[in-house]
Structure formats: C-alpha cells, structure tokens
SERODREN-996307 format. One record per residue (C-alpha): residue in one letter; x, y, z. Coordinates in nm, 3 decimals, decimal comma. Each point is the difference from the previous one (the first is absolute). Example, Ala and Ser with C-alpha at 12.3 -4.5 7.8 and 13.67 -1.06 7.14 Angstrom:
BEGIN
 residuo    east   north      up
       A   1,230  -0,450   0,780
       S   0,137   0,344  -0,066
This chain:
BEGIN
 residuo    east   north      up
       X   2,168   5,568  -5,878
       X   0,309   0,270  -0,083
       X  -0,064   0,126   0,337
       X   0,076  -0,368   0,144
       X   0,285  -0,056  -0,172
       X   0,124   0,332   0,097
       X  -0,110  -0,058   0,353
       X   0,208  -0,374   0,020
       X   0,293   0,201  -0,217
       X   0,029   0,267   0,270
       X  -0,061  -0,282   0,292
       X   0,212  -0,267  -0,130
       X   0,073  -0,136   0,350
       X  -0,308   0,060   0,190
       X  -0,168  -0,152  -0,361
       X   0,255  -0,301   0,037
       X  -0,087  -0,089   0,426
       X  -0,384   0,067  -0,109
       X   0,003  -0,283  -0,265
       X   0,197  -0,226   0,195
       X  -0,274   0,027   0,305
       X  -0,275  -0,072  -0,237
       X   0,197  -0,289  -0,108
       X   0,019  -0,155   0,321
       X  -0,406   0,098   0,103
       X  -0,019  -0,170  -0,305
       X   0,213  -0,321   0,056
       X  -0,116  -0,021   0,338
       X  -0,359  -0,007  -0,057
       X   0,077  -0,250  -0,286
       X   0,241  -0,229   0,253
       X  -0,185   0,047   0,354
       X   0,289  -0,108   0,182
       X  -0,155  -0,004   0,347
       X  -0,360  -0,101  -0,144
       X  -0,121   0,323   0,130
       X  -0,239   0,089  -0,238
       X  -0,098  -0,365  -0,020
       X  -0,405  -0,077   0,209
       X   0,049  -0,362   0,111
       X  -0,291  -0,156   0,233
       X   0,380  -0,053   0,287
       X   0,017   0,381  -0,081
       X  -0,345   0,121   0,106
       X  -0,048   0,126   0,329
       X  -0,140  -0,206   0,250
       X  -0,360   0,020   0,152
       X   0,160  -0,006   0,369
       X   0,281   0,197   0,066
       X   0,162  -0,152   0,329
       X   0,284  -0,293   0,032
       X  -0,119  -0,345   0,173
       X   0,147   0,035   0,313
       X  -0,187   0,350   0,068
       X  -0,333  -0,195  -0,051
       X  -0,179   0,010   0,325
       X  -0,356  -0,109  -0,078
       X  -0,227  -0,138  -0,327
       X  -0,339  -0,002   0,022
       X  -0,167  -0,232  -0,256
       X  -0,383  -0,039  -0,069
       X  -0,241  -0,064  -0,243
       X  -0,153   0,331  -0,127
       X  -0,351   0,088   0,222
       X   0,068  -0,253   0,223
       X   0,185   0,069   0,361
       X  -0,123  -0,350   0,130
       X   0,319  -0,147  -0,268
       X   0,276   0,277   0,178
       X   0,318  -0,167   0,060
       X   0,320   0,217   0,111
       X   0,326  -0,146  -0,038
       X   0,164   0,140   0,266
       X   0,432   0,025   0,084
       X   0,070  -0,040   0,331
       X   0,304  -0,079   0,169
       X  -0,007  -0,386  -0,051
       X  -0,098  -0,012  -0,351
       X  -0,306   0,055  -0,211
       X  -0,302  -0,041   0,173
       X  -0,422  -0,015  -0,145
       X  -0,258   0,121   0,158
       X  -0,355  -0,116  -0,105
       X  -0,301  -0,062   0,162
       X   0,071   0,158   0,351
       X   0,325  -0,284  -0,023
       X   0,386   0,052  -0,036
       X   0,189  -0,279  -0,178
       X   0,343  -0,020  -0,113
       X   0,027   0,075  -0,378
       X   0,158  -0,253  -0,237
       X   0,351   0,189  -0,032
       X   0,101  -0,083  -0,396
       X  -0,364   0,071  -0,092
       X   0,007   0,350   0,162
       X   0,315   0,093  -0,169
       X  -0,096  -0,146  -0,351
       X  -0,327   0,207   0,065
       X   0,195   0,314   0,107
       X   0,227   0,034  -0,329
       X  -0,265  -0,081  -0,176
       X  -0,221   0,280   0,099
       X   0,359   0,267  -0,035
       X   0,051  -0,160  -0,281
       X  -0,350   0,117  -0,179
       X   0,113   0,283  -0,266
       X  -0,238   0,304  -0,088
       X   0,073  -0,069  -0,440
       X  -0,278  -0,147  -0,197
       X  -0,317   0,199   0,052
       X  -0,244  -0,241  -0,181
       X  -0,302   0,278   0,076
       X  -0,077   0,332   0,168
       X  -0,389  -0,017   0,022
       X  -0,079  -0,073   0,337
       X  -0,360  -0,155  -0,166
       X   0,264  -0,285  -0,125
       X   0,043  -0,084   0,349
       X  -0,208  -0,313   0,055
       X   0,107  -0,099  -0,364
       X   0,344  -0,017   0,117
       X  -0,082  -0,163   0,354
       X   0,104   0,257   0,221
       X  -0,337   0,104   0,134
       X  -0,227  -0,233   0,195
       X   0,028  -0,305   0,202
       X   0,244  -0,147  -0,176
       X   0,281   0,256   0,024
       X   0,224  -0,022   0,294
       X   0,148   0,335   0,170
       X   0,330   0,051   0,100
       X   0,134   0,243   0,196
       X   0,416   0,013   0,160
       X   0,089   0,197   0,292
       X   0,334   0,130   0,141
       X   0,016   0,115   0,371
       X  -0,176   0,295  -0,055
       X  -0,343  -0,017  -0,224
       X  -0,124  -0,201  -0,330
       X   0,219   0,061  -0,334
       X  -0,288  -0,081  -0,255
       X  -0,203  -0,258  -0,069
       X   0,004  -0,239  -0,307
       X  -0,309  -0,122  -0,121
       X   0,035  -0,379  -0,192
       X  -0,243  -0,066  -0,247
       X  -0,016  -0,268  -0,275
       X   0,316  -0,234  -0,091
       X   0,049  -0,027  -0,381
       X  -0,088  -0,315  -0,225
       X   0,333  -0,228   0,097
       X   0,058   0,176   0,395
       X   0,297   0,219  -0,150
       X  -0,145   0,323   0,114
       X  -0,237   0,163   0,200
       X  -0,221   0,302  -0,038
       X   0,016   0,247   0,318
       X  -0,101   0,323   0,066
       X   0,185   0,266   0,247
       X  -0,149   0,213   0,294
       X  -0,386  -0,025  -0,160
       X   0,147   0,196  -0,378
       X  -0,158  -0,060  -0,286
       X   0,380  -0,112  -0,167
       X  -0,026  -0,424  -0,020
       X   0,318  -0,120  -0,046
       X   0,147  -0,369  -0,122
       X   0,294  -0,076   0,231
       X   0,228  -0,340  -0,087
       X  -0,106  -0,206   0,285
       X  -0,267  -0,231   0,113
       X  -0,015   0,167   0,276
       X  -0,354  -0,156   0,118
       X   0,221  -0,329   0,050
       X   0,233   0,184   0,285
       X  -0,288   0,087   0,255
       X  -0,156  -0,378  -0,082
       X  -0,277   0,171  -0,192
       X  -0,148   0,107   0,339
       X  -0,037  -0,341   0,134
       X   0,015   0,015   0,419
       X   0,271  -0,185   0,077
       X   0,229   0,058  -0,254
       X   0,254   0,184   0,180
       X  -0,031  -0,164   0,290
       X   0,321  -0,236   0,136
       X  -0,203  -0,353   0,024
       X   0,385  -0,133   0,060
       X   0,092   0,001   0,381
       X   0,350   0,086   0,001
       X   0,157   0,312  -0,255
       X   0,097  -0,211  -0,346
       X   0,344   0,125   0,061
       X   0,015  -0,243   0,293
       X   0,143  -0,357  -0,056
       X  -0,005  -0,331   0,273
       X   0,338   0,082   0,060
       X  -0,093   0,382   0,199
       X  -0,211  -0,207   0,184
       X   0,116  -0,020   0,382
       X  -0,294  -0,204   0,215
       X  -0,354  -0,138  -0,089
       X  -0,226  -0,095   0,282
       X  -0,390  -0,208  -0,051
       X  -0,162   0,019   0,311
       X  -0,368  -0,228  -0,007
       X  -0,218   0,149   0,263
       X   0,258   0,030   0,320
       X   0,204  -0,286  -0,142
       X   0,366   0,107  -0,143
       X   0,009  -0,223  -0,293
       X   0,353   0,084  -0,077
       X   0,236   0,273   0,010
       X   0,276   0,047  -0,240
       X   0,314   0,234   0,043
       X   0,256   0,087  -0,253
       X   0,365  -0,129   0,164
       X   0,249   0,159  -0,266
       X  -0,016  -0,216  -0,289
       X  -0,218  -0,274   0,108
       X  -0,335   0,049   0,235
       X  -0,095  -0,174   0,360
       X  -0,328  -0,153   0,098
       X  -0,064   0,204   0,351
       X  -0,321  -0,116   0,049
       X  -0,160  -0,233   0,060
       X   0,334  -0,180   0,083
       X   0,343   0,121  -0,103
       X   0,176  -0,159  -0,302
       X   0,226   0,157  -0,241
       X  -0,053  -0,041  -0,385
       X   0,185   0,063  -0,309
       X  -0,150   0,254  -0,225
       X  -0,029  -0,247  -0,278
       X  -0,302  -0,180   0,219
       X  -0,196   0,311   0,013
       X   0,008   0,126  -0,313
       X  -0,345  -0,123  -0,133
       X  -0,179   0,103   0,303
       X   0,189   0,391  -0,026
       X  -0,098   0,041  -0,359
       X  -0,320  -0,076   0,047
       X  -0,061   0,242   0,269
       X   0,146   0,309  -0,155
       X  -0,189  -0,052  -0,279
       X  -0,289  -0,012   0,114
       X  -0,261   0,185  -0,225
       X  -0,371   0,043   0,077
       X  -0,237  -0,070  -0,297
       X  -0,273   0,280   0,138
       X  -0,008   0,308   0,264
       X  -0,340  -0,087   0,177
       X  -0,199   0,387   0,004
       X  -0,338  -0,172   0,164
       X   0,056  -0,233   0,298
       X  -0,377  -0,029  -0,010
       X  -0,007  -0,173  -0,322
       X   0,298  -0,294   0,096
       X  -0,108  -0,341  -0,056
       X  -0,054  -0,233   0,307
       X   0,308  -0,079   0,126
       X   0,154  -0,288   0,227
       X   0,159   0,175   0,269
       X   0,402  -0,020   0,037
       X   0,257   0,214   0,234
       X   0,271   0,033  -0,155
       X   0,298   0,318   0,038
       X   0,288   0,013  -0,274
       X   0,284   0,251   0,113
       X   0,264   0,089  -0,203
       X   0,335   0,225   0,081
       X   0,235   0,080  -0,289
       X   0,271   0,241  -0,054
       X   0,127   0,122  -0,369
       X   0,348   0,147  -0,003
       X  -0,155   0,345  -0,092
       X  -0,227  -0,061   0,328
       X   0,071   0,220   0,371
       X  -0,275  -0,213   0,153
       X  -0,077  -0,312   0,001
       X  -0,339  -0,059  -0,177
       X  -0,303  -0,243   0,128
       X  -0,292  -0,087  -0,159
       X  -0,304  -0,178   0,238
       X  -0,255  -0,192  -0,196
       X  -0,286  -0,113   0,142
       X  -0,191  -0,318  -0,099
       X  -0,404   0,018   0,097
       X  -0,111  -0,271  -0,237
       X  -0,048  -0,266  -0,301
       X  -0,282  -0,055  -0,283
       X   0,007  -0,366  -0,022
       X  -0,220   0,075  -0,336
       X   0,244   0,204  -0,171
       X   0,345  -0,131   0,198
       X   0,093   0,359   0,083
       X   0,121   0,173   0,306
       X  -0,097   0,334   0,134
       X   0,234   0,200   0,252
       X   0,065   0,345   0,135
       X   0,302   0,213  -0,016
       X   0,096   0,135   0,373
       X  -0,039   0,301   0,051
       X  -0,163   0,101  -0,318
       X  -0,286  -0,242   0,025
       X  -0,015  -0,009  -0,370
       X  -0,158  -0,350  -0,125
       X   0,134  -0,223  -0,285
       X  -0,111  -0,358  -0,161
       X   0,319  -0,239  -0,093
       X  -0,033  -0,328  -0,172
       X   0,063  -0,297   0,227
       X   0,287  -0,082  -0,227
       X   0,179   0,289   0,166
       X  -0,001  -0,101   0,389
       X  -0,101  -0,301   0,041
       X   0,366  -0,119   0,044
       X   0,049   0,292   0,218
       X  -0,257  -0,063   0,215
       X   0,033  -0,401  -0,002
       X   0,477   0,043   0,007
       X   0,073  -0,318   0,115
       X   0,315   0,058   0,262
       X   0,101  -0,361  -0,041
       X   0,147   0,127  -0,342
       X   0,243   0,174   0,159
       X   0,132  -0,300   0,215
C-alpha cells in the first residue's frame, strides 16, 4: 500500500489522467449513450445479409417435398411466380410485405441447440417450409420455419440445417400464405396501383362481333365502335370501376377437373398508362365459359393461358353493357 501511495505521490499527473479515464469507462458503461453495449432483438444481426432490391430469386417449399417449389422470381416487369411448370404475375404488396419480413428475421433468442429438439420445435418434417434468397450470383442461406408460438407472435426457424433454433418476432408463416398455392399469385387483372382513370380504351369482342370499343378523348371517352358517340366520363364510371377491379376468386391448376360449362366467346382488352409508365400496358382476357350451377365464369389470360373462376357478380354487366346508357 506505501508503495502505491508513493507510486501516485511521484506520478501525481499521470495518477490524476488515470483516474479520470476510469471515471469515464465507468460513467460510460453506467450511461450507454449510444446503446452500444445494449442486445436488442432490432440490434441482432440478420439471418440474410443483402438489401431488397439486390434480391434476385426466393425459392420456397415445404421441407422433402420439390412437387410444392415455388420461386419468386424479379424480372424486369415486376415480381413474377413460377409454380407448376407456370409463370404468373406475383401479387406486388404481398411480395414486398413477404420480403421485409424474411430481412427482417433477427438471429437473438436461441430457444434450443439440440438438433433432436427439431421436430419439437416444427422445423423438421412436412410441416416446415424452406426458404432460401438469392442475389445474382448463388443462394445466401436458407431459413428453415418451423412452429408459430401460442398467439402467432413468433415463429421458431432454424438456419442453413444448424442445430441453433431460434424465436424471431414475426409470424412469418402468415407472409408466404402458410404455403397455400396461390397465395402470391396477382388474381387482380390490372397492378393495384392502377385506377379507372389510367385507363385509355376497353374493347369486348363476342365471337367476330365488336361489341363496343371505348377510347379515352382527354377528359371524357368516345364510343368508336360499334357506332361513334362521345360520352362524358361521369356515364362510364360504373362500367370502368368494375373492370379494373376485376378479381378472380380461384387460379384453375387442372382444366381436366372444370365443371361442365355453357360455352361463351367472349375477349376483354384493356390498355392503360400510369404516369410512371414508358409503355402503354394491355391486358387480353379471354372468356371460354359459364357454370350455370355455381354462376361463375372461367377465362384465360392471353398470352399466359393461365385460368381463373370469377363470380358472375363481377362481369355480368361487362359482358351484358347496355350502349343505350350512354345515349
């Protein structure tokens, strides 16, 4: 202790700067200031390193089972999924609530590390889903989803096959539908970003028979075929709204197994142009019959020959627009 004191008395001013830097170590630790020493679940890393808009590809399947592979895929146009030898046009503001979710996943709570836990926790078997991100270049990882917790405020997951099962925060079965087919599939014709007013001309042909043509003229819209007429926008609006929202109820997989339908020709083509558009969009729809039993029309999408059920609700004003309205 004598040898201390001497020590500070000979060092008074090195003795003096020590103290005060333990003083601050000390203060700091105490205060935190920048929460640096603080483990928060927003602080954790993430399971996928890699921003959204270097995303390329997702494959997601149930484990064991390649027959359930879908790939969300980012093309040029948008988001598209391919499943079952088919390409469909994801659902946009499902994709992207999927996406963050799946960044968002943090590596914090490790609930077990015995891989015999495994089927306990839901992440081995039928029942857990595998999912795996891609940039341009190869596969970053892949997540495996196990159980959600008692209330759907968590899920169990596993990373890259480890024996580590983590908790994240999210339901994050409820972003990829819970593997359901169609989930991310766009059963809505026309982007939901797109309103009546983008809308520039909508044509319903019935076998070779124009039924009418519609054109956007500025402000208001003209009746081309099958006579011309012009018409205030204010006549049209009921007919517009209905057609771009037009929503299928099902995406048909098995032609084979369709009811027996009454036969009908109908083509729906659409053209419309958002602000943010270069081109001008069209979407061809294809009408190749009706269950009387269950009042529900089944058409095509052209090219894509993709097949979808709608609720007679839905066109049957379309179909049946009687022009004399818009005398």
């Amino acid at each position: 202790m004598e040898k201390i004191k001497h020590w500070i008395t000979e060092n008074i001013a090195l003795s003096i700067t020590s103290a005060n830097v333990i003083l601050l170590l000390v203060l700091f630790i105490n205060k935190d200031p920048f929460d640096l020493l603080v483990r928060t679940y927003e602080k954790s890393p993430s399971f996928f390193k890699i921003d959204e808009q270097n995303i390329t590809k997702i494959l997601i399947k149930r484990q064991g089972d390649e027959i359930s592979q879908k790939e969300l895929l980012k093309e040029s146009l948008g988001w598209k999924l391919q499943f079952k030898g088919r390409k469909f046009i994801a659902e946009e503001d499902r994709t992207k609530q999927f996406i963050k979710a799946i960044l968002g996943a943090k590596k914090f709570n490790i609930v077990s590390s015995s891989k015999e836990k495994s089927k306990e926790f839901g992440t081995e078997g039928i029942d857990a889903f595998e999912i795996q991100v891609y940039n341009s270049k190869e596969s970053l990882g892949k997540l495996i989803i196990g159980n959600t917790i008692t209330g759907g405020n968590g899920t169990n997951v596993r990373w890259n096959d480890g024996d580590d099962i983590f908790l994240v925060e999210e339901n994050l079965k409820s972003f990829f539908g819970r593997g359901e087919d169609d989930f991310f599939i766009n059963k809505k014709f026309t982007p939901s970003t797109v309103s009546s007013s983008n809308l520039n001309s909508v044509k319903l042909v019935s076998g070779n028979e124009v039924k009418y043509l519609l054109n956007r003229n500025g402000e208001n819209w003209e009746l081309s075929l099958p006579k011309k007429l012009s018409i205030a926008k204010e006549k049209l609006n009921d007919l517009l709204n209905k057609i771009i929202s037009l929503n299928a109820d099902e995406v048909i997989y098995e032609e084979n197994k369709l009811p027996a339908l009454t036969s009908i020709n109908f083509e729906l083509e659409l053209k419309y142009k958002k602000e943010t558009d270069l081109i001008e969009n069209t979407v061809m729809l294809k009408f190749i019959g009706k269950d009387e039993k269950s009042k529900s029309y089944y058409l095509s999408s052209i090219p894509e020959q993709v097949l979808y059920r709608l609720n007679e609700y839905q066109v049957k004003e379309i179909l049946n627009f009687d022009l004399k309205k818009l005398e």
